[in-house]
C-alpha positions as CSV (number, residue, x, y, z in Angstrom):
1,X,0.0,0.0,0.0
2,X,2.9,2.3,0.9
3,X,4.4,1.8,-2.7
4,X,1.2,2.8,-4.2
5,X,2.0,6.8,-3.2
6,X,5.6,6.5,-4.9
7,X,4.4,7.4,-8.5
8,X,3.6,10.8,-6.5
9,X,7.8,11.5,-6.6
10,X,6.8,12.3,-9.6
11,X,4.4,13.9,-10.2
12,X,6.7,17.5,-10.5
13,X,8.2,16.0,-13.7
14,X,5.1,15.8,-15.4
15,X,3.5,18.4,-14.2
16,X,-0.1,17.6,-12.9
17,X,-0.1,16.5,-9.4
18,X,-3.7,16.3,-8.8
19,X,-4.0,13.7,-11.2
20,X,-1.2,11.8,-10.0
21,X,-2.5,11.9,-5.9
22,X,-5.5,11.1,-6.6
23,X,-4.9,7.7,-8.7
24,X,-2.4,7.0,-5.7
25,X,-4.7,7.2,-2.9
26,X,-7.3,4.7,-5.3
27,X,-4.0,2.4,-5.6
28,X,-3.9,2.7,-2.4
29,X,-7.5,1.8,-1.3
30,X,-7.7,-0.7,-3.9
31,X,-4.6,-2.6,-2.3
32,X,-6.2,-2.4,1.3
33,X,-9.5,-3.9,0.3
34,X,-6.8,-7.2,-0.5
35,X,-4.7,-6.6,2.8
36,X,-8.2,-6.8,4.3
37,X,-9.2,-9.8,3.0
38,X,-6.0,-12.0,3.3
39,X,-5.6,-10.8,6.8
40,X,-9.2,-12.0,8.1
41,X,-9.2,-15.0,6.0
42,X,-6.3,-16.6,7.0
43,X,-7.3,-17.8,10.0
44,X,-10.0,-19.5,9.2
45,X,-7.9,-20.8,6.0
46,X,-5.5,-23.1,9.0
47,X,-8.5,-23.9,11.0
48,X,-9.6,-25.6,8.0
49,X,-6.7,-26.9,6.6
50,X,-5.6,-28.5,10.3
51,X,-9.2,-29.5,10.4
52,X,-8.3,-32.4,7.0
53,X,-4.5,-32.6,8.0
């Protein structure tokens, strides 16, 4: 998620920083809504893997 705010370095070569933080902070949220969903299905992911193990 952090990596998705680098294209904002830049953003003073091209010339249109708007355009640029705004696409970054989608990145961003975009990325969490995977983070979010790997990190509260993992548990139950081992529970049912042990489960047939």
């Amino acid at each position: 998620m952090v990596l998705s705010f680098v294209p904002l370095a830049f953003s003073r070569w091209f010339g249109d920083v708007p355009v640029f933080a705004v696409t970054s902070c989608g990145a961003c949220l975009v990325d969490g809504v995977f983070v979010a969903v790997q990190r509260y299905n993992r548990p139950r992911l081992v529970r049912l893997l042990k489960g047939k193990g």
